[in-house]
C-alpha atoms as a printed R data frame, in Angstrom:
    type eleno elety resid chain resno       x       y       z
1   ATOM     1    CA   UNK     A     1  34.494   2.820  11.444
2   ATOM     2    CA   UNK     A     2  35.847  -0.690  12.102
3   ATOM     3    CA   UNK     A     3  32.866  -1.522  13.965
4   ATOM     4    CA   UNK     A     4  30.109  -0.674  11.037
5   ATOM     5    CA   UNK     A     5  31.442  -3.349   8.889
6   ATOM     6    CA   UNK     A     6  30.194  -5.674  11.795
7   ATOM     7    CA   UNK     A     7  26.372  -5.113  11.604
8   ATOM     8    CA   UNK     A     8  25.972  -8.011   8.444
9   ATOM     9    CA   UNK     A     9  22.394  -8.620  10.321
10  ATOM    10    CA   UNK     A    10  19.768  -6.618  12.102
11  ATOM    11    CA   UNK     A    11  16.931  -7.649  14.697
12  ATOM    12    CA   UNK     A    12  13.713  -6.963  14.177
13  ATOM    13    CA   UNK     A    13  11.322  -5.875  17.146
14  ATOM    14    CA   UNK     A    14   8.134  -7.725  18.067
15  ATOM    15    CA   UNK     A    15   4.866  -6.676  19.912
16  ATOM    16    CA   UNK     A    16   5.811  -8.668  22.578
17  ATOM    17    CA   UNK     A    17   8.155 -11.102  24.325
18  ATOM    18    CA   UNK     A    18   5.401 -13.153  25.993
19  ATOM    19    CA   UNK     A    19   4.378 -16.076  24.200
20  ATOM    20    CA   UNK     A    20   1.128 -15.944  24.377
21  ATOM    21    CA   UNK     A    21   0.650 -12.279  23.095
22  ATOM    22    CA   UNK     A    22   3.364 -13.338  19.947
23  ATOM    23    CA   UNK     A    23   1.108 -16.043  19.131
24  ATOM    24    CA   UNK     A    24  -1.841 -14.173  19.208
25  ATOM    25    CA   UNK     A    25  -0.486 -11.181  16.940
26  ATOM    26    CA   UNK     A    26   0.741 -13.813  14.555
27  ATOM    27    CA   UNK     A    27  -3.111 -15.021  14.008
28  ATOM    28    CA   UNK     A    28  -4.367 -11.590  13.648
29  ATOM    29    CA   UNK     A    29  -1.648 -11.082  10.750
30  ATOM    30    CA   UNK     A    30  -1.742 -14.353   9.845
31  ATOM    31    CA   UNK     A    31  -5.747 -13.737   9.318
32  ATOM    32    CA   UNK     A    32  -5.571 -10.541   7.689
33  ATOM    33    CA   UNK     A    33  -3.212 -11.754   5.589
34  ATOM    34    CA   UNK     A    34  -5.594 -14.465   4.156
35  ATOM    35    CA   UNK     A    35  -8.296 -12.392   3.717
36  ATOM    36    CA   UNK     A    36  -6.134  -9.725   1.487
37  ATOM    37    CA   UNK     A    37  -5.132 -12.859  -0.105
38  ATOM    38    CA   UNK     A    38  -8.813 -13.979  -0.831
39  ATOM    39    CA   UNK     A    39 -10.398 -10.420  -1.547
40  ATOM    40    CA   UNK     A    40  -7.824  -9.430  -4.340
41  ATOM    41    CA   UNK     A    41  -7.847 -12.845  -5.701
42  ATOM    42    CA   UNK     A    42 -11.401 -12.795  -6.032
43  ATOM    43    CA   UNK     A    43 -11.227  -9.160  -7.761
44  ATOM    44    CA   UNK     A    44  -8.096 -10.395  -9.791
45  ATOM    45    CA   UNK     A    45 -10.213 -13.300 -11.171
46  ATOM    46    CA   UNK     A    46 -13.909 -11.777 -11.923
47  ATOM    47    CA   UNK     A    47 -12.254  -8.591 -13.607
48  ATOM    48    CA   UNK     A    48 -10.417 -10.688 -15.441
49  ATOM    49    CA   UNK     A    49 -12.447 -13.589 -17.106
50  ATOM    50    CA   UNK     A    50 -15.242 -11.188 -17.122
51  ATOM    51    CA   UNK     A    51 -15.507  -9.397 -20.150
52  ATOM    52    CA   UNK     A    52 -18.026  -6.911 -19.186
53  ATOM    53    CA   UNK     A    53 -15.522  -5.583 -15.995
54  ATOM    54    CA   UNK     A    54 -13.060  -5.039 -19.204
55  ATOM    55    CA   UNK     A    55 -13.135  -0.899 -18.568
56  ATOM    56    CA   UNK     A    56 -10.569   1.533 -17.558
57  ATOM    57    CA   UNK     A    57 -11.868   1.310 -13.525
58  ATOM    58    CA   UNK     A    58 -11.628  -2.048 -13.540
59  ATOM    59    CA   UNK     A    59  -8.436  -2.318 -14.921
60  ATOM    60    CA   UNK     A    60  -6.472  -0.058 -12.473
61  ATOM    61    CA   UNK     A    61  -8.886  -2.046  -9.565
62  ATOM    62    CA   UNK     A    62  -6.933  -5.422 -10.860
63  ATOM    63    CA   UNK     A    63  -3.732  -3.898 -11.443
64  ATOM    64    CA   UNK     A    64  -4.039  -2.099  -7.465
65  ATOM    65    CA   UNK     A    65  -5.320  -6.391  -6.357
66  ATOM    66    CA   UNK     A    66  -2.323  -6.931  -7.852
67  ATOM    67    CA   UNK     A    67  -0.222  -4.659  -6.092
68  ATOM    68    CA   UNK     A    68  -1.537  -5.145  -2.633
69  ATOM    69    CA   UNK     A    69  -1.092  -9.242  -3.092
70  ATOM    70    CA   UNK     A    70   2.627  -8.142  -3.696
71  ATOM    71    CA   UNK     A    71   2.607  -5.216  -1.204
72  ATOM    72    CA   UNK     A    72   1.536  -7.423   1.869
73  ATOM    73    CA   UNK     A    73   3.349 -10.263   1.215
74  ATOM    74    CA   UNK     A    74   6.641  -8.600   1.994
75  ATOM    75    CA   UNK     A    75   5.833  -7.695   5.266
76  ATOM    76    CA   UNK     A    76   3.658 -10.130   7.107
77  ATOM    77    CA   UNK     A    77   4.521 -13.805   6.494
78  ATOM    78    CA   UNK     A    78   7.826 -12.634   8.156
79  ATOM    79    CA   UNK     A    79   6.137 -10.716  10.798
80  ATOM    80    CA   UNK     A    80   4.145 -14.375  11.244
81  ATOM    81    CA   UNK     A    81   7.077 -16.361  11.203
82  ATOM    82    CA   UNK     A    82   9.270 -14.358  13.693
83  ATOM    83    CA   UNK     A    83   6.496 -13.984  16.220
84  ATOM    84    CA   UNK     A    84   5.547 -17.547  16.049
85  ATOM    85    CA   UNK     A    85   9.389 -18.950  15.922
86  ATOM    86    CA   UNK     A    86  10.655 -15.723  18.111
87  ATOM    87    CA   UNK     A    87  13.727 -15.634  15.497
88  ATOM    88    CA   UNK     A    88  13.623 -11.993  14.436
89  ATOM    89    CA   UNK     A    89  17.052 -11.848  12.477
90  ATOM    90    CA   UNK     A    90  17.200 -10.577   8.887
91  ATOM    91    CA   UNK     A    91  19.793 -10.264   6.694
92  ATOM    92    CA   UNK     A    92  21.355  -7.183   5.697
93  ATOM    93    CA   UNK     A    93  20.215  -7.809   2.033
94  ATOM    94    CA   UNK     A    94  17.019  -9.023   3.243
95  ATOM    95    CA   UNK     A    95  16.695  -6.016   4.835
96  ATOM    96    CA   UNK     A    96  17.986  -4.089   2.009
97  ATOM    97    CA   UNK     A    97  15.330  -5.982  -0.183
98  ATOM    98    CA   UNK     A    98  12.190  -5.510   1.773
99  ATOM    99    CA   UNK     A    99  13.289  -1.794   2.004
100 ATOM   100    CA   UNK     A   100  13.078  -1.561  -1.563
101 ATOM   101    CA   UNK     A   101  10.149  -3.704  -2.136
102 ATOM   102    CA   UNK     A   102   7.667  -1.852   0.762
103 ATOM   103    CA   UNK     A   103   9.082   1.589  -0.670
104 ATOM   104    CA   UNK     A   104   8.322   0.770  -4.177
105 ATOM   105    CA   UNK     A   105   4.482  -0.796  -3.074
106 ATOM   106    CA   UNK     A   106   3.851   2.497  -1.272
107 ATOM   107    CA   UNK     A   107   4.887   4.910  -3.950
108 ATOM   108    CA   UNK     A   108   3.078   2.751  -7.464
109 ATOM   109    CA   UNK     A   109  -0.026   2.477  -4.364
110 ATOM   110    CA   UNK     A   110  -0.191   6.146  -3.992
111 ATOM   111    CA   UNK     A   111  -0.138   6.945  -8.259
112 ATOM   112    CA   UNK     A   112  -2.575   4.406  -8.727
113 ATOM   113    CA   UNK     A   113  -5.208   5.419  -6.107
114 ATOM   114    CA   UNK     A   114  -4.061   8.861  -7.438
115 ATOM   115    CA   UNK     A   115  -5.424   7.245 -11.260
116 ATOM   116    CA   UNK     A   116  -8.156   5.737  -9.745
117 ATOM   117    CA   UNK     A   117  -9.512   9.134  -8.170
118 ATOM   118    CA   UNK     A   118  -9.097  10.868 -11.328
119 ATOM   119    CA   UNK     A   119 -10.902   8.229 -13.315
120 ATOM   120    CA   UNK     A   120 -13.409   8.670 -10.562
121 ATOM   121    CA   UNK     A   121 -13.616  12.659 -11.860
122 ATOM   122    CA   UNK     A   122 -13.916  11.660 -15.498
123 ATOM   123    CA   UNK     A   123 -16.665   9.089 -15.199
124 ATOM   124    CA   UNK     A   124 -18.662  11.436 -13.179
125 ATOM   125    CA   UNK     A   125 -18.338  14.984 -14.152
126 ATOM   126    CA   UNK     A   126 -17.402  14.423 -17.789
127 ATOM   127    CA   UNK     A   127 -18.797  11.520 -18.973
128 ATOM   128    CA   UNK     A   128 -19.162  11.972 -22.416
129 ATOM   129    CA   UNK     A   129 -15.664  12.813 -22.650
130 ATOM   130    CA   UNK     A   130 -14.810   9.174 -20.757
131 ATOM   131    CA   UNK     A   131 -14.097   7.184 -23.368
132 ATOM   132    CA   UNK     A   132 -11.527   9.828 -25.033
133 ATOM   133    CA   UNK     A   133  -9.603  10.725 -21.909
134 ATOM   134    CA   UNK     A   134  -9.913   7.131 -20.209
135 ATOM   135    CA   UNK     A   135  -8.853   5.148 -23.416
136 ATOM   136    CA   UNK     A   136  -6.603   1.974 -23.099
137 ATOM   137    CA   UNK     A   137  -3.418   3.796 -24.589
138 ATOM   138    CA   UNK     A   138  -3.459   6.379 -21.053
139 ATOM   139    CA   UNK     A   139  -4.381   3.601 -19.093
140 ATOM   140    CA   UNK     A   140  -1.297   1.484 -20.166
141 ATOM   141    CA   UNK     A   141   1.016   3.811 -19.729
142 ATOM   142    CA   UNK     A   142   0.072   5.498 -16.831
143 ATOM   143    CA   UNK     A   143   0.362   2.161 -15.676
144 ATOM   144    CA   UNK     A   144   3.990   1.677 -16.716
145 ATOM   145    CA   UNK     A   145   5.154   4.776 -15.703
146 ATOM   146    CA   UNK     A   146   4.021   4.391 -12.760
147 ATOM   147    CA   UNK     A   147   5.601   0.870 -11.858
148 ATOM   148    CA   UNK     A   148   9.118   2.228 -13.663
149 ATOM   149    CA   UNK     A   149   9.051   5.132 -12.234
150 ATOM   150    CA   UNK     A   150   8.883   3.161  -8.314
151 ATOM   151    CA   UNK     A   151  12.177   1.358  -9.561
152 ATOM   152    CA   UNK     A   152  14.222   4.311  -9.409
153 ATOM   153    CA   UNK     A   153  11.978   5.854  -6.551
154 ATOM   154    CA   UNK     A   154  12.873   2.526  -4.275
155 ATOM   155    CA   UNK     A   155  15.976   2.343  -5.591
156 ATOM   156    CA   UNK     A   156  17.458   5.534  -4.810
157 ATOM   157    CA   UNK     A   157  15.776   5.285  -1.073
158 ATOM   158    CA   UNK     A   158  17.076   2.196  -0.821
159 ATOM   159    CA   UNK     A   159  20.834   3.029  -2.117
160 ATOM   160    CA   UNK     A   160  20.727   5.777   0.002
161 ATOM   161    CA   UNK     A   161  20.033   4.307   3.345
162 ATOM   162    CA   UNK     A   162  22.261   1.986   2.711
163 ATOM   163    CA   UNK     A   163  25.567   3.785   1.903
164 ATOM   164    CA   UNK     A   164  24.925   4.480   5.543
165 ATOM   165    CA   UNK     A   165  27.296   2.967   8.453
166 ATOM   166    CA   UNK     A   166  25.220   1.104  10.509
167 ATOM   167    CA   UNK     A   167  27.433   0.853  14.080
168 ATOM   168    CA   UNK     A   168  25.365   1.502  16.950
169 ATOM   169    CA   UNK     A   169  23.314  -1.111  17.443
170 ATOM   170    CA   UNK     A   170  21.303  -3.564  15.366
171 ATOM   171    CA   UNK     A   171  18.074  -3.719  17.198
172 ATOM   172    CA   UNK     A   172  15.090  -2.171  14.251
173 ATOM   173    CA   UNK     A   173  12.483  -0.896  16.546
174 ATOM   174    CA   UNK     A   174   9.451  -1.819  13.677
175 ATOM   175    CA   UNK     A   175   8.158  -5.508  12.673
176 ATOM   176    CA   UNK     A   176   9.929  -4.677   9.276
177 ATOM   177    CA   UNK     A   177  12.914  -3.144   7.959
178 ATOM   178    CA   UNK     A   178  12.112   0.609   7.043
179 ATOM   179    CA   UNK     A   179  13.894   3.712   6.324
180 ATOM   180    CA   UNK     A   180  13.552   5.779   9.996
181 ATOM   181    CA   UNK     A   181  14.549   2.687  11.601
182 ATOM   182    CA   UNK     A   182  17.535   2.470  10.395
183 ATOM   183    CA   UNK     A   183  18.332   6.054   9.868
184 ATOM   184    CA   UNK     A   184  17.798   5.962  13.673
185 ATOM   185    CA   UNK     A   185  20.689   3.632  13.843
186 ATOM   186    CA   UNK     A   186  23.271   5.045  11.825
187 ATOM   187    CA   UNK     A   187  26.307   6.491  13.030
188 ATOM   188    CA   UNK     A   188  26.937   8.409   9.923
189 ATOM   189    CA   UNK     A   189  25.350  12.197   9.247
190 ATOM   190    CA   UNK     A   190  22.020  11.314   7.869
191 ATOM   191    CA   UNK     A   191  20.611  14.742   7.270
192 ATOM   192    CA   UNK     A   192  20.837  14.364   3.441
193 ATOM   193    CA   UNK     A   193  18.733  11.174   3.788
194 ATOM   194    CA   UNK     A   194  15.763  13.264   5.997
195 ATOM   195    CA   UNK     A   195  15.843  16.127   3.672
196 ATOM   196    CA   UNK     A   196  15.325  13.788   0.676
197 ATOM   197    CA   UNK     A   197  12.279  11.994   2.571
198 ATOM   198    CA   UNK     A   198  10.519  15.293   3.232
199 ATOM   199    CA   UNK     A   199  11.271  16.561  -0.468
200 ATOM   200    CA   UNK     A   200   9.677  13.736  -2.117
201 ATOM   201    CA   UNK     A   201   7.308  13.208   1.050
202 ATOM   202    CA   UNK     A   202   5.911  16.866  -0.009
203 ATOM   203    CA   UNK     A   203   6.413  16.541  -3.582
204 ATOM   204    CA   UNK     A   204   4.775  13.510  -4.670
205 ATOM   205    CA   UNK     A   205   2.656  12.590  -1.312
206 ATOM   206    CA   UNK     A   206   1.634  16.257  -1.178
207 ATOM   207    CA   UNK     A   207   0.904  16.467  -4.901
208 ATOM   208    CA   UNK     A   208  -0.681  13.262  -4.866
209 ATOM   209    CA   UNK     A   209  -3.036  15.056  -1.966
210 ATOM   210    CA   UNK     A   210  -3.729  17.592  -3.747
211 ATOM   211    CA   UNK     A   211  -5.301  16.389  -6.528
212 ATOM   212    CA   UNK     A   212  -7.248  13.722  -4.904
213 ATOM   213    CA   UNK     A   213  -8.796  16.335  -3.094
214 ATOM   214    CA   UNK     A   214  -8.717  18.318  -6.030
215 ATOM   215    CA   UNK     A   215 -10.728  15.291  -7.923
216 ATOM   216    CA   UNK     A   216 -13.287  14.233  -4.911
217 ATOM   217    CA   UNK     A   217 -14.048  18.270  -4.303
218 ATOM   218    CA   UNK     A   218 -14.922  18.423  -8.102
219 ATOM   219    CA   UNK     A   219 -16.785  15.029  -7.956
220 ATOM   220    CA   UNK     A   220 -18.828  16.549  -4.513
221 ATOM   221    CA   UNK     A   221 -20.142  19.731  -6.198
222 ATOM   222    CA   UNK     A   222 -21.252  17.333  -9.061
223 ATOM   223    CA   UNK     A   223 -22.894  14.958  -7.221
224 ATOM   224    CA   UNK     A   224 -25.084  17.440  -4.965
225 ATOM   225    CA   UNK     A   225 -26.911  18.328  -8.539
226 ATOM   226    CA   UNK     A   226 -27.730  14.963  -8.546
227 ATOM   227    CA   UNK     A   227 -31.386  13.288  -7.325
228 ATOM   228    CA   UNK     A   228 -31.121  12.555  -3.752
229 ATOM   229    CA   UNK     A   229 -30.744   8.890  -4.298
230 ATOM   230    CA   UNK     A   230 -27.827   9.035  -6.668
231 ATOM   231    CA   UNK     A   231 -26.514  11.660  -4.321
232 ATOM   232    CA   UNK     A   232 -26.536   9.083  -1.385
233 ATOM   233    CA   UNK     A   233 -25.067   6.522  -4.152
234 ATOM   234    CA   UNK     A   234 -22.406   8.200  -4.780
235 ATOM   235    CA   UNK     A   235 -21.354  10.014  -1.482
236 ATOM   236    CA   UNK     A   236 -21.329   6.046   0.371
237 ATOM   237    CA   UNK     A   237 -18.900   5.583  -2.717
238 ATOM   238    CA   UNK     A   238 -16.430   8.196  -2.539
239 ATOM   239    CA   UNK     A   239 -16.308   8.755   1.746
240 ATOM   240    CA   UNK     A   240 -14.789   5.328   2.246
241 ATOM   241    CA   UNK     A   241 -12.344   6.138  -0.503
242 ATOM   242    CA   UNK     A   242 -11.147   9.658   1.000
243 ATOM   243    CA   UNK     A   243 -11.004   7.675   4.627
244 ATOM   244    CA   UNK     A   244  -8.704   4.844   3.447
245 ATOM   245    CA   UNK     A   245  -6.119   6.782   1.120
246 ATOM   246    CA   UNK     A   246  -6.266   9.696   4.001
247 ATOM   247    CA   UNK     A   247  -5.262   6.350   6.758
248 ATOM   248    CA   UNK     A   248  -2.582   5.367   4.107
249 ATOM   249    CA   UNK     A   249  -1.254   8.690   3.679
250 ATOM   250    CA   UNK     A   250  -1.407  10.098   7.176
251 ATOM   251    CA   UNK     A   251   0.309   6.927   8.850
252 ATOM   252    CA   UNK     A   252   3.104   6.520   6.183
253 ATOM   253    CA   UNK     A   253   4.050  10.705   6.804
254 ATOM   254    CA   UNK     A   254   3.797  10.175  10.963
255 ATOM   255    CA   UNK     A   255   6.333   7.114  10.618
256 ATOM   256    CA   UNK     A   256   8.564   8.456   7.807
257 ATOM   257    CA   UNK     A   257   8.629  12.082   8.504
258 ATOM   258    CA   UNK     A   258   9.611  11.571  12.282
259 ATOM   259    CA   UNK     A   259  12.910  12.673  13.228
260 ATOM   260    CA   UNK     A   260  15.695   9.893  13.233
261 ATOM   261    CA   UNK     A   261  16.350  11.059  16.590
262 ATOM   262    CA   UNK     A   262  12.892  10.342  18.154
263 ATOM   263    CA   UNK     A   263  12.425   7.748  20.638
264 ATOM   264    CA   UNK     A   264  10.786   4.655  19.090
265 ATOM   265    CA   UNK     A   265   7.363   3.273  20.541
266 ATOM   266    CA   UNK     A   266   4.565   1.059  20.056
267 ATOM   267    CA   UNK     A   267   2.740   3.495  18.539
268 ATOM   268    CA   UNK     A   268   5.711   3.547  15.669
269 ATOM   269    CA   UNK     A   269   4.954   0.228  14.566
270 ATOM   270    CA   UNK     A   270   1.099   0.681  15.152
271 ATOM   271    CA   UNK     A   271   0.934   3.053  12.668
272 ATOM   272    CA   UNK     A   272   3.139   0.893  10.536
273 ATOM   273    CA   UNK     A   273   0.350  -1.679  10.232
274 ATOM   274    CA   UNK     A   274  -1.973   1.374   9.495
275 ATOM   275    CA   UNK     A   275  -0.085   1.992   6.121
276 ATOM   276    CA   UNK     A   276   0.960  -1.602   5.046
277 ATOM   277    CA   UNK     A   277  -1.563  -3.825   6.190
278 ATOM   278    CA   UNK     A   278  -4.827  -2.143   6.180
279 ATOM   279    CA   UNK     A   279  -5.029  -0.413   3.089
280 ATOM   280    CA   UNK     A   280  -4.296  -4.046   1.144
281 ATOM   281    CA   UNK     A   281  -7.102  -5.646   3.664
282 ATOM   282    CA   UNK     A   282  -9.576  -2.483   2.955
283 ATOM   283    CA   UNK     A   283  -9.413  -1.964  -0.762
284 ATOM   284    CA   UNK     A   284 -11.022  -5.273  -1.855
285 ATOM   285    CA   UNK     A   285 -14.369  -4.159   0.370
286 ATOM   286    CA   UNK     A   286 -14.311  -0.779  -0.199
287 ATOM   287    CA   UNK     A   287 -13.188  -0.262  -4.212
288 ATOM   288    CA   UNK     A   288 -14.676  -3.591  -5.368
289 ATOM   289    CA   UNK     A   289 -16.864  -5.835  -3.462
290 ATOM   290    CA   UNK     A   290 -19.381  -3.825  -2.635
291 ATOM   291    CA   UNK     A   291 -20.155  -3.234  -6.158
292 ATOM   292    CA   UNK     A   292 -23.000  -5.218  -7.746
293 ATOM   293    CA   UNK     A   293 -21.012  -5.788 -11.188
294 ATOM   294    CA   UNK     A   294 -18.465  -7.004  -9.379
295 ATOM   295    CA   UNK     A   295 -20.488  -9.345  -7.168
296 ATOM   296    CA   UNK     A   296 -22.780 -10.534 -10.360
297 ATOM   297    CA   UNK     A   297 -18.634 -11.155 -11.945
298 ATOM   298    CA   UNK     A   298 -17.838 -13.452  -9.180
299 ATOM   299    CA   UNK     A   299 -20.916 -15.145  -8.786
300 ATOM   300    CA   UNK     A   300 -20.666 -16.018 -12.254
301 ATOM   301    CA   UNK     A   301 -16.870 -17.475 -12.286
302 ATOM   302    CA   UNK     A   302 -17.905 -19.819  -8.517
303 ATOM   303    CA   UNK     A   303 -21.053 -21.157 -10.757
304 ATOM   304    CA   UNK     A   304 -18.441 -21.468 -13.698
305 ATOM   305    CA   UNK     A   305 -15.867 -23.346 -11.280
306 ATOM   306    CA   UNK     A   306 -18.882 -24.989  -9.384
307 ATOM   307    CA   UNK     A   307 -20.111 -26.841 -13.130
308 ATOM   308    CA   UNK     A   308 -16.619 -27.208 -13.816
309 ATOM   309    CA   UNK     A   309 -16.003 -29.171 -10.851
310 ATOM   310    CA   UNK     A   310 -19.057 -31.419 -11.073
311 ATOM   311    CA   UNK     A   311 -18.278 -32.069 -14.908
């Protein structure tokens, strides 16, 4: 027990110890990143100054922007810097911090794509009904609940990982500091912390499953009653939406359901990216910019800036 006062600092692994390879991850992050950046500022901005995107699906699409500007900002500057600098220490309340932080991004990610897919079922299959179910008062608090309710989610993850006594070694096989990782590492009994994961793994990323598929199955047998160009519409629509929240999903449950025991790979932090990275770099294209409101939005705030600019 003397020695698990000693890990004050872990290591975090990297894709590689050749320079080269390091340098060349760091640009692919380091390009990704900007591009989330840009694509959910751009949404951000048109749904916001635009006072015809001022609806219940465009609200949850800024408030999810939001989220994924937050969401991939813990992980990859970091990831950046340490493959660039090869310096891959964090603190342990750095650790502690982006624990909470990625934890909390995943769980308000997975109620608000959960929101989105029922506004999805509203609009579509009752849409006279819209404006009464979908009215600003559910939207707001849906909203808060769901961000309050991923404080004590994150925080009782994170306090419970961390009441752990880390004294085997201090190496975290992922580009990040998550939960398995360091369960992996512990030298204290961590069955309690497994059997919480899969209960609220099940529970709320099951239930969350469920009614997404729930939502889109409902929206499907709709649609087909539809003319065959709306059908087309709205089935190019709703795919990409099952495909990205069923990547999110599926990668988060490989990494986090895993046994603590299980060797750690490659493929451990490939899947990583899978469900931090590319649902924040997918959701501007696929939710928002393929829309022609939203295009028309931001065409009209560049031409705004544009005459700004010149004035």
């Amino acid at each position: 027990m003397a020695n698990s006062t000693m890990v004050t600092e872990f290591l975090l692994m990297g894709f590689s110890e050749v320079l080269e390879l390091r340098v060349l991850h760091a640009l692919l992050f380091l390009l990704m990143y900007l591009a989330t950046l840009l694509g959910n500022l751009l949404i951000i901005s048109a749904t916001t100054l635009d006072q015809n995107l001022h609806t219940p699906m465009y609200f949850f699409l800024r408030n999810l922007s939001i989220l994924d500007v937050c969401y991939v900002s813990v992980t990859v500057p970091k990831a950046c810097v340490n493959s660039l600098i090869d310096n891959r220490t964090i603190s342990r309340a750095g650790c502690a911090a982006q624990i909470f932080l990625v934890i909390y991004c995943v769980y308000v990610e997975l109620l608000f794509l959960t929101i989105m897919a029922h506004d999805r079922y509203v609009a579509i299959c009752q849409p006279l009904n819209y404006p009464l179910i979908m009215n600003r008062q559910f939207c707001v608090w849906t909203t808060l609940v769901s961000m309050l309710s991923g404080l004590i989610y994150a925080g009782v993850h994170t306090g419970n990982t961390f009441r752990l006594s880390f004294c085997q070694s201090n190496m975290v096989h992922q580009f990040f500091c998550d939960v398995p990782s360091l369960l992996s590492l512990s030298c204290s009994d961590t069955f309690s912390n497994e059997l919480l994961i899969l209960i609220f793994a099940m529970g709320i990323g099951g239930g969350c499953f469920i009614f997404i598929a729930m939502s889109y199955l409902r929206i499907f047998s709709t649609v087909l009653k539809f003319p065959t160009r709306e059908r087309g519409k709205a089935f190019s629509t709703c795919v990409p939406h099952i495909l990205v929240f069923s990547v999110f999903l599926g990668s988060g449950n490989c990494v986090y359901l895993r046994p603590s025991g299980a060797s750690e790979t490659v493929l451990d932090m490939i899947l990583s990216v899978f469900y931090t990275i590319v649902p924040p770099f997918l959701n501007p294209i696929i939710y928002s910019l393929r829309n022609k409101q939203v295009k028309g939005a931001l065409k009209k705030v560049v031409l705004r800036k544009t005459s700004s600019g010149k004035l």
